[in-house]
C-alpha positions as CSV (number, residue, x, y, z in Angstrom):
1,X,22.2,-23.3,13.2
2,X,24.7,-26.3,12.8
3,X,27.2,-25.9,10.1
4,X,25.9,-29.1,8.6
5,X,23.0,-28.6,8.9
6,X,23.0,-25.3,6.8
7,X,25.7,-27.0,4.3
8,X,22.6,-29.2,3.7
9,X,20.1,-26.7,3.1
10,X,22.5,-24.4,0.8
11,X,23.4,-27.8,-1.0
12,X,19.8,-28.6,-2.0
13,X,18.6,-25.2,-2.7
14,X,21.4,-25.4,-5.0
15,X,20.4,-28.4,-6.8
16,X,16.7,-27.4,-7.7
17,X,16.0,-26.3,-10.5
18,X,15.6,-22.4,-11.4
19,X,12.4,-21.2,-13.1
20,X,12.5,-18.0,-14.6
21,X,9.8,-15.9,-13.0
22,X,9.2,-13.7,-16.5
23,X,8.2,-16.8,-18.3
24,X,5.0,-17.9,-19.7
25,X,3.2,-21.0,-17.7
26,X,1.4,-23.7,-19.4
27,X,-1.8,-25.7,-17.7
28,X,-2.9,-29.0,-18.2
29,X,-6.3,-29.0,-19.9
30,X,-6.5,-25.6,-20.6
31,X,-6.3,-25.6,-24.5
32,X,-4.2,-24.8,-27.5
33,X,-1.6,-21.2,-26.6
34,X,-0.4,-19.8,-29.9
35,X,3.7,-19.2,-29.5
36,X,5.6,-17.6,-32.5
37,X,8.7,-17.4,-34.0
38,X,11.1,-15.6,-36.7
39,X,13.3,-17.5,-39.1
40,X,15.3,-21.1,-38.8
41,X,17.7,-20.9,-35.5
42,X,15.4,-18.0,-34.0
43,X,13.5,-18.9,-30.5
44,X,10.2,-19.5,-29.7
45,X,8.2,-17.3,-27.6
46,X,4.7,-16.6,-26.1
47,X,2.1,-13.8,-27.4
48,X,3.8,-12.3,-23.8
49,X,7.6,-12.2,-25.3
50,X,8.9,-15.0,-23.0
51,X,10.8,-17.4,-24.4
52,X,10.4,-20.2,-21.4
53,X,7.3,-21.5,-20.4
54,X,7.5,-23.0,-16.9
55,X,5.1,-25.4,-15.1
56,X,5.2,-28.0,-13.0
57,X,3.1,-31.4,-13.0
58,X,1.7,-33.7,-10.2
59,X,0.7,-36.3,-12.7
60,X,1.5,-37.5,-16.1
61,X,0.5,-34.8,-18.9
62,X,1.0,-34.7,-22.6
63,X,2.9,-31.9,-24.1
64,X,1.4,-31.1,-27.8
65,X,3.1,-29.4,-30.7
66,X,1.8,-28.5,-33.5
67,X,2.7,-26.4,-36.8
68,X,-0.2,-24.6,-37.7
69,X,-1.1,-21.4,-40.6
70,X,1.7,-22.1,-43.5
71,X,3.0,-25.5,-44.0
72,X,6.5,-26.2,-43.9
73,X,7.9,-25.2,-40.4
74,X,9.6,-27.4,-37.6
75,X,10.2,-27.2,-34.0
76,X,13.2,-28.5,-31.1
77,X,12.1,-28.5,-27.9
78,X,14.3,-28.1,-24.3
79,X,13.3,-28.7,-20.6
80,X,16.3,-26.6,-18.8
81,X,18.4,-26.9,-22.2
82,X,17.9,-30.8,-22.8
83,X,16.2,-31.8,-25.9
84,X,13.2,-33.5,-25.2
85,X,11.6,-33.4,-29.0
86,X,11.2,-32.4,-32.5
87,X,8.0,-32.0,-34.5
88,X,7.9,-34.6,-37.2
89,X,7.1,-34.9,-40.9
90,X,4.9,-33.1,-42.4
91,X,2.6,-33.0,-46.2
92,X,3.3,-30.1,-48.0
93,X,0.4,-31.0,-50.2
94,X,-2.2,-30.8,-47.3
95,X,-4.8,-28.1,-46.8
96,X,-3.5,-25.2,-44.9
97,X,-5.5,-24.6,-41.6
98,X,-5.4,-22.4,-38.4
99,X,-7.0,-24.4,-36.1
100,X,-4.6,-26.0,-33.9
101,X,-6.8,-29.5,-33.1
102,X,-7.2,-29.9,-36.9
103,X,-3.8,-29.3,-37.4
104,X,-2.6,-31.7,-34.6
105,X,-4.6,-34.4,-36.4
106,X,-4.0,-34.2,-39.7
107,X,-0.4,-35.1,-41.7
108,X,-0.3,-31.5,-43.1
109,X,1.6,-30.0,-40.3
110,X,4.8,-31.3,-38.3
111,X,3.9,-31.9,-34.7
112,X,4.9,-34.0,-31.8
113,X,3.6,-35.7,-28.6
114,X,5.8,-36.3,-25.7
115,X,4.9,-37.8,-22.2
116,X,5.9,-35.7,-19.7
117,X,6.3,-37.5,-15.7
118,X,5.3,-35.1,-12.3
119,X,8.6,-32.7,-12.0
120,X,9.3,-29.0,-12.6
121,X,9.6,-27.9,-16.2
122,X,11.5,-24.8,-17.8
123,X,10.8,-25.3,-22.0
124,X,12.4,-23.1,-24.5
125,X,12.0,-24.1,-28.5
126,X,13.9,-22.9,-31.2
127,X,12.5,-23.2,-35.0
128,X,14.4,-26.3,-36.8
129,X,12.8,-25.1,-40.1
130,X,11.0,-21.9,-41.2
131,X,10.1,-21.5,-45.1
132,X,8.7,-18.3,-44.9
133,X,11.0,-16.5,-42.1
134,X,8.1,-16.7,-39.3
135,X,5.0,-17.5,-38.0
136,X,3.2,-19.4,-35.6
137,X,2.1,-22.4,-34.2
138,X,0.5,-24.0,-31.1
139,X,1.5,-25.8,-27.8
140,X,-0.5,-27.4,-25.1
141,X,-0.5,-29.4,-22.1
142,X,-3.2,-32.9,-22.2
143,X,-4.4,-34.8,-20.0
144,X,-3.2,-38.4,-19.9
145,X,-5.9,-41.1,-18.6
146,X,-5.1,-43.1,-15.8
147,X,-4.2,-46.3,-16.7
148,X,-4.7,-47.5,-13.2
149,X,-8.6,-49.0,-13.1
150,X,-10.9,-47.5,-10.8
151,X,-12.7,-49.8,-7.8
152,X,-16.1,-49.9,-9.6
153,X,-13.8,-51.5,-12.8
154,X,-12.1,-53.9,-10.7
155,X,-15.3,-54.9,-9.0
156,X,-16.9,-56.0,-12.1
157,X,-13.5,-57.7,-13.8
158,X,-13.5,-59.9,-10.2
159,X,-17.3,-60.6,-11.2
160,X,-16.2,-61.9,-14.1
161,X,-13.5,-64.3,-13.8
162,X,-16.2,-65.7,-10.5
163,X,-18.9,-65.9,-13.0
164,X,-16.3,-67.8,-15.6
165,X,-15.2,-69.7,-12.7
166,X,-18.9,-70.7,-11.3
167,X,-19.1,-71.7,-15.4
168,X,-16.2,-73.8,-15.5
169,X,-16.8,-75.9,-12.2
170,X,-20.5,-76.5,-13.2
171,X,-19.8,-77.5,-17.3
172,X,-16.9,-80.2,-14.8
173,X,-19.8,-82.1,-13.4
174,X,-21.3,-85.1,-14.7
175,X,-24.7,-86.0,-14.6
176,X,-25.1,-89.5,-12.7
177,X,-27.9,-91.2,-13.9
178,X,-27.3,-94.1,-12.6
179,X,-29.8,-97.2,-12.3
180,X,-30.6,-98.3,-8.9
């Protein structure tokens, strides 16, 4: 093999990014995960004892946080040690749930929503806040629509502006009633 040719290879194999293989993977669409964690400072980690979770993402997806069982806790996220969010403010007086999607909606609990692009992730959390020295909360992956429009959607907007158009040019012409 050709000295630059291998200098190549070794460069970009160094460049990607490592993903741990003991971690915990996350899949679009496929639901709340419960992840816990002890006091303020301590990391999160999966019902498996990782502390990374590691996926990686053709399209646009939606990572969701949210606090969840007592009230009061907080959340900093990392994708290969670069902050990429915290969870929010939160209503101590709200009612106390452990459903994750009532959580997530409501202004009880702290969450957050970032936008993640296609890539390779490797997120760790730590806990920002933790009134009560533990617990637990949720984290998923969503969908994101498409926000290109589909043929059948462009068909009928091109209908549209013809139909408006066909409107237009006939409202343009005048009767001529002339007298001959």
């Amino acid at each position: 093999m050709k000295p630059a040719v291998f200098a190549a290879i070794l460069l970009a194999a160094n460049t990607l990014p490592t993903v741990d293989a003991h971690a915990a993977t996350l899949v679009v669409g496929s639901g709340w995960q419960t992840f816990y964690f002890g006091g303020t400072g301590s990391s999160i980690y999966a019902p498996s004892g990782d502390t990374t979770y590691t996926f990686s993402l053709a399209q646009a997806a939606e990572l969701q946080v949210t606090d969840a069982f007592s009230i009061g806790d907080t959340f900093r996220f990392f994708n290969f040690g670069t902050a990429i969010g915290s969870t929010g403010a939160f209503n101590t007086a709200g009612p106390a749930t452990s459903d994750a999607a009532t959580a997530f909606a409501g202004s009880s609990y702290s969450k957050m929503s970032v936008l993640l692009g296609p890539g390779n992730y490797s997120l760790t959390g730590i806990a920002t806040a933790s009134p009560y020295g533990g617990g637990g909360a949720f984290i998923q992956l969503a969908r994101v629509d498409n926000a290109v429009p589909e043929p059948a959607t462009w068909a009928l907007m091109i209908a549209g502006y013809l139909l408006v158009g066909g409107c237009m040019r006939y409202r343009g012409r005048k009767l001529n009633a002339g007298y001959y």
